[in-house]
C-alpha positions as CSV (number, residue, x, y, z in Angstrom):
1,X,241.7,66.0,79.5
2,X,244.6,68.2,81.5
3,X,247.2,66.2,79.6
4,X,245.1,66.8,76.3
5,X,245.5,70.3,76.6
6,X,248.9,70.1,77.6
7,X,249.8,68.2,74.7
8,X,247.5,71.3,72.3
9,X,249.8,73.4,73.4
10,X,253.3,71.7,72.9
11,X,252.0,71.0,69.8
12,X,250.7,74.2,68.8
13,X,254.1,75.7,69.7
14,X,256.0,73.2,67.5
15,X,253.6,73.9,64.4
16,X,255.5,75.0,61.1
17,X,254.9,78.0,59.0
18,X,253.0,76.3,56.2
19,X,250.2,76.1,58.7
20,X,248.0,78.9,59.2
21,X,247.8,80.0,62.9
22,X,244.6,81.3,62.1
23,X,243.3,77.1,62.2
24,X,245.3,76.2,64.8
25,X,244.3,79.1,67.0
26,X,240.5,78.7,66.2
27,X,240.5,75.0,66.6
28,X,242.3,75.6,70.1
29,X,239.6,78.2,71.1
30,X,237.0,75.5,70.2
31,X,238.9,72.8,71.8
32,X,239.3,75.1,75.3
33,X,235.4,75.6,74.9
34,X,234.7,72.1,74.5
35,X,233.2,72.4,71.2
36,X,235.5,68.9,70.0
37,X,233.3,69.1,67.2
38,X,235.0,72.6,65.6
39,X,238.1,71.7,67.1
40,X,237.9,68.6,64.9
41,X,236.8,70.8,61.7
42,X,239.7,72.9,61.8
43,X,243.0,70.8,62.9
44,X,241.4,68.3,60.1
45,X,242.4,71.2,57.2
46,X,245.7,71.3,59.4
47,X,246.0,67.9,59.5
48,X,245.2,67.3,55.6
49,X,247.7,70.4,54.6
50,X,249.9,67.4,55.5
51,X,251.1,69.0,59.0
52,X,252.4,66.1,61.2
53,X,251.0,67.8,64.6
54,X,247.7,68.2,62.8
55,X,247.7,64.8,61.8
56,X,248.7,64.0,65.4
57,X,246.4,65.6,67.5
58,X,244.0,64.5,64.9
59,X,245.1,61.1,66.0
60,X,244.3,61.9,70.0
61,X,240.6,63.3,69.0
62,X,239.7,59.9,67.4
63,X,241.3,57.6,69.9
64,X,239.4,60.0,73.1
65,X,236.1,60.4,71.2
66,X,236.5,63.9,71.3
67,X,234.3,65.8,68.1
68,X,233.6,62.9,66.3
69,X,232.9,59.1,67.6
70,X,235.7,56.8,68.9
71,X,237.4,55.2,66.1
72,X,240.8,53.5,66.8
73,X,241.6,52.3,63.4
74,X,240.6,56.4,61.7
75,X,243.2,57.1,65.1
76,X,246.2,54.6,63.6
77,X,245.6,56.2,60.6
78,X,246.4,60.0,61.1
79,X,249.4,58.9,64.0
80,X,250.9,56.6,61.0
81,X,250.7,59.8,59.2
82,X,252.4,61.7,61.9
83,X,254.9,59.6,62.9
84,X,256.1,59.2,59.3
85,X,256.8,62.6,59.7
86,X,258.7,61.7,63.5
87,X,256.1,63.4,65.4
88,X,257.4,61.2,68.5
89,X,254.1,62.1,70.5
90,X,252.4,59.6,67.2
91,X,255.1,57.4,67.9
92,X,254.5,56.6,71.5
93,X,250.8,56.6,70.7
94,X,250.9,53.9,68.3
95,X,253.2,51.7,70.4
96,X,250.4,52.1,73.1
97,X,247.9,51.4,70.7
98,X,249.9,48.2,69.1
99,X,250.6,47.1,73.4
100,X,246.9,47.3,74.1
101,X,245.2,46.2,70.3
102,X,243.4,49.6,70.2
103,X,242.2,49.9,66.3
104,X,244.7,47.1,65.5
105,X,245.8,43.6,66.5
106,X,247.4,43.2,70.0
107,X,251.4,43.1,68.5
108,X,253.8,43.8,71.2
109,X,256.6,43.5,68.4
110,X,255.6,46.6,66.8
111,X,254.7,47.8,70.6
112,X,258.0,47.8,71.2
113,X,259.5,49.2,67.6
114,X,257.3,52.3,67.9
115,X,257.8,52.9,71.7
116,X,261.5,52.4,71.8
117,X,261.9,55.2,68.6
118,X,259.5,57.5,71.0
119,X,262.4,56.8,74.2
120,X,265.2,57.5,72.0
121,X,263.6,60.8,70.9
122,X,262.8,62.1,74.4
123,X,259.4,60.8,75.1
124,X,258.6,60.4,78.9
125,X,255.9,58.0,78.8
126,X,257.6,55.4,76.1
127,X,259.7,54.1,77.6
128,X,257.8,52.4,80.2
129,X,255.5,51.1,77.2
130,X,258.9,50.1,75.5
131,X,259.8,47.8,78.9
132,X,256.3,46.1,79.4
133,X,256.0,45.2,75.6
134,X,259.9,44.0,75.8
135,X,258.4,41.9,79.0
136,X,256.0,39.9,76.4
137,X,259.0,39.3,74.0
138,X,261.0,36.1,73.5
139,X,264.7,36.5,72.2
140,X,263.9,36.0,68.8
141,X,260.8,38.5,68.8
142,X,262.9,41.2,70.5
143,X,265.6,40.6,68.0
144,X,263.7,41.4,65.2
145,X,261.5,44.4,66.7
146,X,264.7,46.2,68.0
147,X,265.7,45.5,64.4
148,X,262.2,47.1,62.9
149,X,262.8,49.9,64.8
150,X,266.9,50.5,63.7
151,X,265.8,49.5,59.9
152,X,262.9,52.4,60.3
153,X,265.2,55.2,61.8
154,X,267.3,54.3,59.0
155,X,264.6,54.8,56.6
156,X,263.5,57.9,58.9
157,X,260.3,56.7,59.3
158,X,259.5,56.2,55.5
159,X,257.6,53.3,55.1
160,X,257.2,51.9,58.9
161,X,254.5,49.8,60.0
């Protein structure tokens, strides 16, 4: 839960001007309360205004449970919208998520894409994710997820799955 709110406030700081503090500031005050459930209700309007740490920590409070039940797959969704957006915390998520089939098949291909785009950009936890997926890889699979990942920076992000 520490590194939960840790994250809040990383990505509360990195939230854009077409969000209204207002909703991120009341869903943090719900969240520090532990009332998930209006935490949930207000970074979801973040989230929907199309703001990629909205849609991100979005992402976390479905895959922990937190304000509404468990649901890996309604997880995936909102960190595919994130990371679209290279919201790197979304990106390490779903290569944990692809390593460990949480809300999708077990794919240590796309483990790898997603976790090795998270380690370029900086994130501390990927790249360890990024080593045990590469671990699971034979030469051909490695080949074509470093290529996935090269193909989807090129794209920047557009279109990555």
């Amino acid at each position: 839960m520490k590194s939960l709110s840790l994250a809040l406030l990383f990505l509360l700081s990195m939230t854009g001007n077409a969000v209204r503090a207002g909703d991120w500031e009341d869903g943090y005050a719900a969240y520090e309360r532990q009332d998930y459930v209006t935490a949930v209700k207000k970074w979801r309007a973040v989230a929907e205004r199309g703001d990629r740490a909205g849609q991100s920590i979005l992402g976390a409070m479905y895959a922990q449970g937190q304000g509404v039940p468990q649901d890996y797959p309604m997880a995936i969704k909102w960190y595919r919208l994130a990371a679209a957006q290279g919201d790197v915390k979304a990106q390490y998520k779903l290569g944990f998520m692809y390593a460990n089939g949480q809300g999708v098949s077990r794919d240590q291909v796309r483990a790898y894409m997603w976790s090795y785009l998270a380690a370029l950009a900086g994130h501390p936890d990927a790249a360890k994710v990024r080593d045990q997926s590469e671990k699971s890889l034979n030469l051909e699979q490695f080949s074509k997820a470093k290529r996935m990942a090269l193909d989807c920076q090129q794209k920047k992000f557009q279109g990555c799955n």
